[in-house]
N, C-alpha and C positions, 0 to 999 in steps of 0.2 A: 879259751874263748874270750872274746876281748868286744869292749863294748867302744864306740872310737867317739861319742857323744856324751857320753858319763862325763868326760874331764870339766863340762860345766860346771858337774853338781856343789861341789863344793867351791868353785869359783863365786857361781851364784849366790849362797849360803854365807861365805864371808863379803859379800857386796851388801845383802843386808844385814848384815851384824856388826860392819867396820865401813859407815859411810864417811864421807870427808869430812875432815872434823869445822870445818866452816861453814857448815849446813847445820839448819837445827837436830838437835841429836834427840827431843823430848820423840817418845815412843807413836805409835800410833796404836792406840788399842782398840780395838773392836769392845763397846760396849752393854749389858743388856738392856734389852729395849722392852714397854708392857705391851706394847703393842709393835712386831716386828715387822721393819718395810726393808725392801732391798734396795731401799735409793742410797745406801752406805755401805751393799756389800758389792765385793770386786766379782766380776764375771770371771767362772770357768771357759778354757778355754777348752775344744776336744780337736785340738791337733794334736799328731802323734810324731814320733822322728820321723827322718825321711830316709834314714837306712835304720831300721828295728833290728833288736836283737831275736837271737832265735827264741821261741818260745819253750817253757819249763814245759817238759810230758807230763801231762794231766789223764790221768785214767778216766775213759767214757762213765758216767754219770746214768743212770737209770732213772724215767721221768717217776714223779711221785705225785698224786690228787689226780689230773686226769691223763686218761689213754690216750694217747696222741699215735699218729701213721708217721713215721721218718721215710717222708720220698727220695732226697737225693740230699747228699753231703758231701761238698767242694771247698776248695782252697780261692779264699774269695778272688783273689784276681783272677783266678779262671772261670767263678762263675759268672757268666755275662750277663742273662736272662733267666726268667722263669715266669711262669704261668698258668693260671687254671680256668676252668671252666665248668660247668653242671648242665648233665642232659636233663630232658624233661621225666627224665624217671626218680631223678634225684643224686646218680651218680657222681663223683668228684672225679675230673683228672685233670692229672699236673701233667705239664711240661717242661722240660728244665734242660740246661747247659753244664752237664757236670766238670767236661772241659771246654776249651774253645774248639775242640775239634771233632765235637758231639750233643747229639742230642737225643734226649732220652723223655719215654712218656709213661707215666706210674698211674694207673689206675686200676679197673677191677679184673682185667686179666694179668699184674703184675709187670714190673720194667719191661720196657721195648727201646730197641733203637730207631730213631726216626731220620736217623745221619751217621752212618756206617764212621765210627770212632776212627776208623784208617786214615780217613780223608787228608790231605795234603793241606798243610799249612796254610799255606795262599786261597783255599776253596773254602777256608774257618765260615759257616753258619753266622748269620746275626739274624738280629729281629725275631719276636715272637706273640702270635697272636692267638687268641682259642676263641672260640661260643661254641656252644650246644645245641643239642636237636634230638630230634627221637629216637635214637640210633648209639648217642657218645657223643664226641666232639670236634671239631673242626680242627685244626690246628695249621697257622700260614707262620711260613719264616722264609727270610734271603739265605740266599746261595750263590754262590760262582762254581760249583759244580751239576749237574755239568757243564751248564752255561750261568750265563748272570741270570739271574729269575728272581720271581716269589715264587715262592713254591707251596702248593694248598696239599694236602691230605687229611684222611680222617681217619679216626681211631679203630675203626670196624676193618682198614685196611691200608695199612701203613704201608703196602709196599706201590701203589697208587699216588703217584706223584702228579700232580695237574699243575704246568707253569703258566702264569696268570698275567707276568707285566708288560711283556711284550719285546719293545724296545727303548722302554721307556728309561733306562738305567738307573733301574729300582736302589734306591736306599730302604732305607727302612721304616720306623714310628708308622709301623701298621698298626690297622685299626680293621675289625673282622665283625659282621654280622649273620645272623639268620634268620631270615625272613620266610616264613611260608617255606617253598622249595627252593628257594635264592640264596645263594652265599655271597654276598656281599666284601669287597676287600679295598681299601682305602691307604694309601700308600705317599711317598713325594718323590721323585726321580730326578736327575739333573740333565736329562736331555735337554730341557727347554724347550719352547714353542717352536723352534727354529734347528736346534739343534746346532747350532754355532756356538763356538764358544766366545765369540763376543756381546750372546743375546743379553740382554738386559735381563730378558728375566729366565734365567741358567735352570733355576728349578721349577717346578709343579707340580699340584697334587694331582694324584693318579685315580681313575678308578674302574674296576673290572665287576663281573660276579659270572656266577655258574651256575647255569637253569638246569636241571635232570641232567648233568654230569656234563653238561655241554657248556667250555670254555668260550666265555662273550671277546668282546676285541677290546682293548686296557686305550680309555678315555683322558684324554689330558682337561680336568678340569677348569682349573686357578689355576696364576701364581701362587709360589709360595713355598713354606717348609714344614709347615703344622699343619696336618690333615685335621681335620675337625668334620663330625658330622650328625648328621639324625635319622634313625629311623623309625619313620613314624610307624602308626596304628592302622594308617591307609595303604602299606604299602608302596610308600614314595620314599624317598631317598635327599636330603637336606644338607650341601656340603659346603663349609666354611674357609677360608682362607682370607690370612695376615700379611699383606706383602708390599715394596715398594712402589708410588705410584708420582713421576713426574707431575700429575695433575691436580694432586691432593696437596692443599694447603700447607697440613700438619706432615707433609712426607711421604704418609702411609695411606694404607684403607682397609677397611673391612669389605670381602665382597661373598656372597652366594650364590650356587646355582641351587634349581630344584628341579628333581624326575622323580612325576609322578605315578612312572611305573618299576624303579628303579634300572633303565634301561639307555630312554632319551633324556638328555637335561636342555633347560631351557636358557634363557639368556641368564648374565651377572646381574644381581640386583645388588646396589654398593650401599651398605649399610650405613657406610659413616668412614668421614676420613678422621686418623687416630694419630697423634703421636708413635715414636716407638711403646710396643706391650711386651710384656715378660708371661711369660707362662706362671700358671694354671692359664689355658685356652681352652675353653668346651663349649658342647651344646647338651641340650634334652628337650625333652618336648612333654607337658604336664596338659592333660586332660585338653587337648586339640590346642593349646597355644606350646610358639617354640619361642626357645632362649637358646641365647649365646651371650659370654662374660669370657670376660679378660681381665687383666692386672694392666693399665696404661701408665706410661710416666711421663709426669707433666712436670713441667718447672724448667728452668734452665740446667741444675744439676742432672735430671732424670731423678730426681730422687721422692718429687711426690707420685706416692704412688695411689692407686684409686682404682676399685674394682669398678667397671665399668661394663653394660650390657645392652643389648636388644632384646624385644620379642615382637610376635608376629602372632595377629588371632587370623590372618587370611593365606598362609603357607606359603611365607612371604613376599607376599605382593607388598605391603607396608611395613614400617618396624618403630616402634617405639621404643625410646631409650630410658635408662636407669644408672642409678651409682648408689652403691652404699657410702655414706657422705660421714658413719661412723666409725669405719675403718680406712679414713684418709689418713695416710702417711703410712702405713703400715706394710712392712716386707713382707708380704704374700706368698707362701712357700706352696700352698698345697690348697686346694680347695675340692672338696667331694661333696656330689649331690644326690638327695635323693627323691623320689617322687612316690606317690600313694596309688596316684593313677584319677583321685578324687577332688585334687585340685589343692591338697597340703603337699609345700615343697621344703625341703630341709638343704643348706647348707652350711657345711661344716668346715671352717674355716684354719689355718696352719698360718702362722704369723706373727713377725716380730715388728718393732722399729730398730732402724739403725743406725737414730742417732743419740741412744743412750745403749751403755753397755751392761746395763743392768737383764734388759726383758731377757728373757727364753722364748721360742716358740712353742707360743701358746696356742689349746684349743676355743675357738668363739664359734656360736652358734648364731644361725640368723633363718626365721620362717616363716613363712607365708602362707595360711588357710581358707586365700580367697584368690589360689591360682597365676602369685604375682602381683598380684593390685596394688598391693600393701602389702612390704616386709617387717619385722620385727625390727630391734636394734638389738644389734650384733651384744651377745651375753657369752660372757668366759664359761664356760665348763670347770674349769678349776679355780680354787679360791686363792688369793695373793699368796697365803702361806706356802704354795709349793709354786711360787717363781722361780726358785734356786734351781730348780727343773727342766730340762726340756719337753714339749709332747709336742715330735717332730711329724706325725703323721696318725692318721685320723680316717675312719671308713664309715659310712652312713649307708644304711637302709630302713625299710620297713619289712617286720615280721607281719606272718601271716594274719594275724588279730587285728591290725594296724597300729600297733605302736611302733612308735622308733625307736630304734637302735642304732648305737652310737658307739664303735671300737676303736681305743683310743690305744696310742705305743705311747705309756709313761713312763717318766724315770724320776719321779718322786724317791724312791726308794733305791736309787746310787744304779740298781743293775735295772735294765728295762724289762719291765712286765705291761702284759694285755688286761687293758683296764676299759671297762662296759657300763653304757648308762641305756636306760629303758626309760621310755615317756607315754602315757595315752594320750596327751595335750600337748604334744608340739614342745615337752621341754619347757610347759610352765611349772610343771612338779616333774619330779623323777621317782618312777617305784622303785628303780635301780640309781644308785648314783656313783660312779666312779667303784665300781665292785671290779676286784684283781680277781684274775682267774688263778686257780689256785695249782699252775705248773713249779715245777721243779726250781726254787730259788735260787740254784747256784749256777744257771744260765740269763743270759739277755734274752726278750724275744722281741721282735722288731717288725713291725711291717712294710712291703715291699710297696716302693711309690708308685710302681707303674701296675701294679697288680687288684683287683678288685676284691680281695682275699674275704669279703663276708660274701655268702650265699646262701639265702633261705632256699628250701624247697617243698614245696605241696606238701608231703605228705608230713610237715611239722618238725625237719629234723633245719639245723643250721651248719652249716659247713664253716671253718675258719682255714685261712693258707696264711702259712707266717714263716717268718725264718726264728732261728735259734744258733747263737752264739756264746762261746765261751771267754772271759774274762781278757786275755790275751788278742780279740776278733780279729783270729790272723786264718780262721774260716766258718762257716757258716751251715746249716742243716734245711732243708726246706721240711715242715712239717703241716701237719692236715690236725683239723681235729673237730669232731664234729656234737655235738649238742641237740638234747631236744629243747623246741623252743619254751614248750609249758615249761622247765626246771630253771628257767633263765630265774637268777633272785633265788637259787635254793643253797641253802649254805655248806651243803658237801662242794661247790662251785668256787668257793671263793677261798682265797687265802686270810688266815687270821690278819687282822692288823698287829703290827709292833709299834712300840712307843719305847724311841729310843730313853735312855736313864744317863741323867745330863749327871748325876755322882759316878756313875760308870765311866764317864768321860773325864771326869777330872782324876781318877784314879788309873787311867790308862794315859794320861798326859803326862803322869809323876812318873810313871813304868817309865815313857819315853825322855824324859830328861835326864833320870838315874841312869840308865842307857848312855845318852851321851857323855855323862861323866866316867862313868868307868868303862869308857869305849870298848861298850858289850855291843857290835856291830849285829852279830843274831841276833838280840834281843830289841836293836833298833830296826833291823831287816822282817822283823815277826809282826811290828806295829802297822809296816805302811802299808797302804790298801793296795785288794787283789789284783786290781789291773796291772799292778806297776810289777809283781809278784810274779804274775801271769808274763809277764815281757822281760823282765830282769833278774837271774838264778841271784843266788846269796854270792857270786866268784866276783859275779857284773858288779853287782851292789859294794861288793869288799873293795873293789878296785877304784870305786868311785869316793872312798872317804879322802879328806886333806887334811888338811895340817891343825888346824883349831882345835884348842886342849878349854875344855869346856871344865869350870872351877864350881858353876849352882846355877842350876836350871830349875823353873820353875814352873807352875801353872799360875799365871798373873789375873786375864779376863776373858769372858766369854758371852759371842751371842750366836743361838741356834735358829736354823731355819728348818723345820721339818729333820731329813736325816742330814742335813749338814751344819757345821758348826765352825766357826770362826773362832780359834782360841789364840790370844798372846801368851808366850810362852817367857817369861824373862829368865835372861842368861848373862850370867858373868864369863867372857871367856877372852882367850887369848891366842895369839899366833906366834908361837917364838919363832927367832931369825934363823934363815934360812937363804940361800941363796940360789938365783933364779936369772939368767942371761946377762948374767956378770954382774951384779948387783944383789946387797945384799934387802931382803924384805924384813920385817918384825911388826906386827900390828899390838900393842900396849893391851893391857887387859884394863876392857870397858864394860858396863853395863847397857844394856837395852833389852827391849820387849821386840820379839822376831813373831810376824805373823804367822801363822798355821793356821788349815784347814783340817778338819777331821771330818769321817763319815761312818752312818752309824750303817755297817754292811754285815749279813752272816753274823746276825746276833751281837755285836760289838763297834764297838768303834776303832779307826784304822785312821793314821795322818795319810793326807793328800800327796804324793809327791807330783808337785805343781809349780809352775814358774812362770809367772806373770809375764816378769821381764821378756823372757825365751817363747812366750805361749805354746811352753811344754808340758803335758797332759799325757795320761793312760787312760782315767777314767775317763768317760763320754756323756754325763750327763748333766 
């Protein structure tokens, strides 16, 4: 087995330990600090190769603390999609992509196929949407078999197929509701207004529903490619689109229709002409007023960026505008919202900037308990000291009591774990704060961006849908797991904390220097963290050492951020001569301090194999 990428490693390796000798040679050492900021340490990258090695066989793992449901388990570039939903009984069911040429539905009568696995390559399933109702669950997804469609079924009778788009030449970013007896389905298509393919505006959002099993005729709403919508408490139906407008100043606009019987829509009402916007795009609608926000980008680069919003207290006849003015500049990955229904709105915010390479996507909160009027100023969820971090993704609701709740995918702790905050007050205290749930350590768990994976239901239980991943994430588990909400804050829930032992570290940094000198390659290959472990056997690793005969290596200085730590490591070594495309090489035996990463993972601490230069990475957080 042969690794065709490895030949960097010691290339790289001797690039810092033998720089020009015309350049300053004094070390750079990471030093400790009483109070630790990251505007001096170098950002992880989490690129991976772009041809991996095959992954080391790792024997399946049994979870430990709580029971979890394993719905489906794929080889991630075949899983496309996945999804869930809750009837009003309190049921859970997933829908998922185990291949590209199947789809499959897990709930309480156990797997089903909902796309006969046979299917012909060219007819592969996309898109996937679910809601609930009294019954089970809805579930719409494209197809090109038999024809090009959306295609609606429901859980109670899979072999009921209803195609809904018409001829609208459905794509996908479905969006699915249920209303009363109405199934609702919201779509964008590239037919165009015209159907030429020289229309200006090629695409459109789409929209259809289904009264007492009777297929309505599929509505070209907007331009556009981001279906966005609302449905209200009356009954009406509120549908948004971003698209190009000759007419608008800034290029673009914002425009709306509304039907208020979900059926007829009314004319566009154009909210506001916008620059280009990047997604997060939504609406919702909080105690009879509606909202829509976006991420716009202003400046000449596109690089300021600025949430930016309307709302409406007259179902939009009028719209008044907003920005959060405290999170200008700020790379906007994610945003989730939540509502009470009593006029407290939570948004919970995923975002970095991108013109320092220090931040992580981090989690910020921002709320408002007068319906909009006045928002809070946007407050971190996590404290500085776990910058070193990502928290790439983030779910908000409220529990049946009314506090909020707040599900966060953190990787504070090297592999990603589901970490949960509780508030009665909107997040001015937390009874809960950053509490891990106490699954099985030696997996990632992650959450899905396009999936709504927290849901409360009635009868006091809470539903979670997440994926689970192993060290190597070359595939993935969908898993369910479900909670009552009184035990939320009970400490059978939580995993202990660790506090990594910064003498542990200096005692595994000496392991790995005496290593290099008596080129004990095992006992150098035993040190470095699991991801790199998980993707590269000990043959890969053996193949990857070069020529540098190392004379005193040392642990020189160190500063830690949570589980990660920044140690120089000083080395006297040398490269004796050698010849290489007709020329011979010898690099002189020098001194210097060679930077390392360590991480305190699985009880211990492990060196990073990492390369700035390369922004080559295993680990991912």
């Amino acid at each position: 087995m042969t690794y065709p990428w490895l030949w960097l490693v010691p290339i790289l390796v001797a690039f810092w330990l033998f720089q020009d000798a015309r350049q300053d040679s004094s070390p750079t050492v990471v030093a400790h600090q009483d109070a630790p900021s990251l505007s001096s340490a170098d950002p992880k990258s989490t690129t991976t190769p772009p041809s991996a090695p095959a992954p080391v066989a790792t024997p399946p793992r049994q979870s430990v603390g709580l029971a979890m449901q394993l719905i489906g388990s794929s080889n991630v570039q075949a899983l496309d999609a996945w999804n869930a939903a809750i009837d009003n009984s309190g049921t859970l069911y997933t829908a998922f992509y185990p291949t590209r040429h199947s789809l499959m539905l897990a709930g309480a009568a156990g797997p089903q196929p909902i796309v006969d696995p046979g299917a012909d390559a060219e007819d592969a399933p996309s898109g996937l949407a679910m809601a609930g109702d009294a019954q089970g669950a809805w579930i719409a997804y494209r197809n090109k078999h038999p024809v090009r469609d959306i295609y609606l079924t429901h859980t109670r009778d899979l072999e009921t197929q209803l195609g809904i788009s018409g001829d609208s030449a459905a794509l996908a970013r479905l969006q699915m509701a249920v209303v009363d007896q109405s199934v609702r389905v919201l779509w964008y298509g590239e037919r165009g207004l015209m159907g030429e393919s020289d229309d200006p505006q090629p695409y459109m959002v789409y929209y259809n529903h289904v009264q007492d099993g009777q297929v309505g005729e599929p509505q070209a709403v907007l331009p556009g490619i981001y279906p966005v919508w609302i449905n209200d408490a009356q009954g009406g139906v509120m549908v948004f689109s971003w698209y190009p407008a000759e007419a608008s100043a800034q290029g673009f606009r914002v425009g709306m229709r509304y039907s208020t019987d979900g059926q007829v829509f009314g004319p566009e009402v154009v909210l506001s002409d916008t620059p280009e916007i990047s997604l997060p795009f939504a609406a919702f609608e909080s105690k009879g007023r509606y909202f829509v926000y976006w991420v716009a980008l202003h400046g000449e680069n596109k690089s300021d960026f600025l949430i930016e919003g309307f709302y409406s207290d007259d179902q939009g006849q009028s719209w008044e505008g907003f920005a959060f003015e405290g999170l200008r500049g700020m790379d906007v990955a994610k945003i989730d919202h939540a509502v009470d229904g009593k006029g407290q709105i939570a948004l919970l915010v995923i975002g970095d900037y991108r013109h320092t390479r220090v931040e992580k996507q981090r989690p910020f909160l921002i709320t408002s308990t007068d319906n909009g009027s006045s928002w809070s100023e946007p407050r971190s969820l996590r404290g500085e000291e776990f910058d070193y971090a990502r928290a790439p993704n983030a779910k908000a609701t409220f529990l049946n009591n009314g506090e909020l709740f707040l599900l966060v995918e953190d990787w504070r702790s090297i592999r990603a774990e589901l970490r949960y905050w509780v508030s009665a007050d909107m997040g001015t205290s937390w009874r809960i704060e950053g509490g891990a749930l106490n699954l099985d350590p030696a997996y990632n768990y992650q959450l899905a961006h396009a999936v709504q994976s927290v849901y409360p239901s009635q009868d006091g239980r809470l539903h979670l849908a997440f994926e689970r991943s192993q060290d190597a994430f070359l595939s993935k588990d969908i898993l369910t797991l479900t909670l009552e909400q009184s035990r939320l804050g009970h400490r059978s829930l939580h995993k202990a904390p660790e506090r990594p032992d910064e003498k542990r570290l200096q005692a595994r940094v000496a392991k790995y220097a005496q290593a290099l000198i008596d080129k004990d390659y095992q006992a150098a290959y035993d040190l470095m963290d699991p991801f790199y472990r998980a993707r590269v056997d000990f043959l890969g690793h053996l193949q990857s050492q070069g020529r540098i005969q190392y004379r005193e290596a040392e642990f020189a200085e160190m500063v830690r951020f949570g589980n990660l730590a920044f140690v120089g490591v000083r080395m006297i070594a040398s490269v004796p001569r050698f010849s290489s495309g007709g020329r011979d090489i010898e690099v002189p035996e020098r001194e210097m301090v060679t930077p390392t990463r360590w991480l305190w993972v699985d009880g211990d601490w492990y060196m990073e194999m990492y390369s700035e230069a390369q922004e080559l990475s295993f680990a991912r957080y």
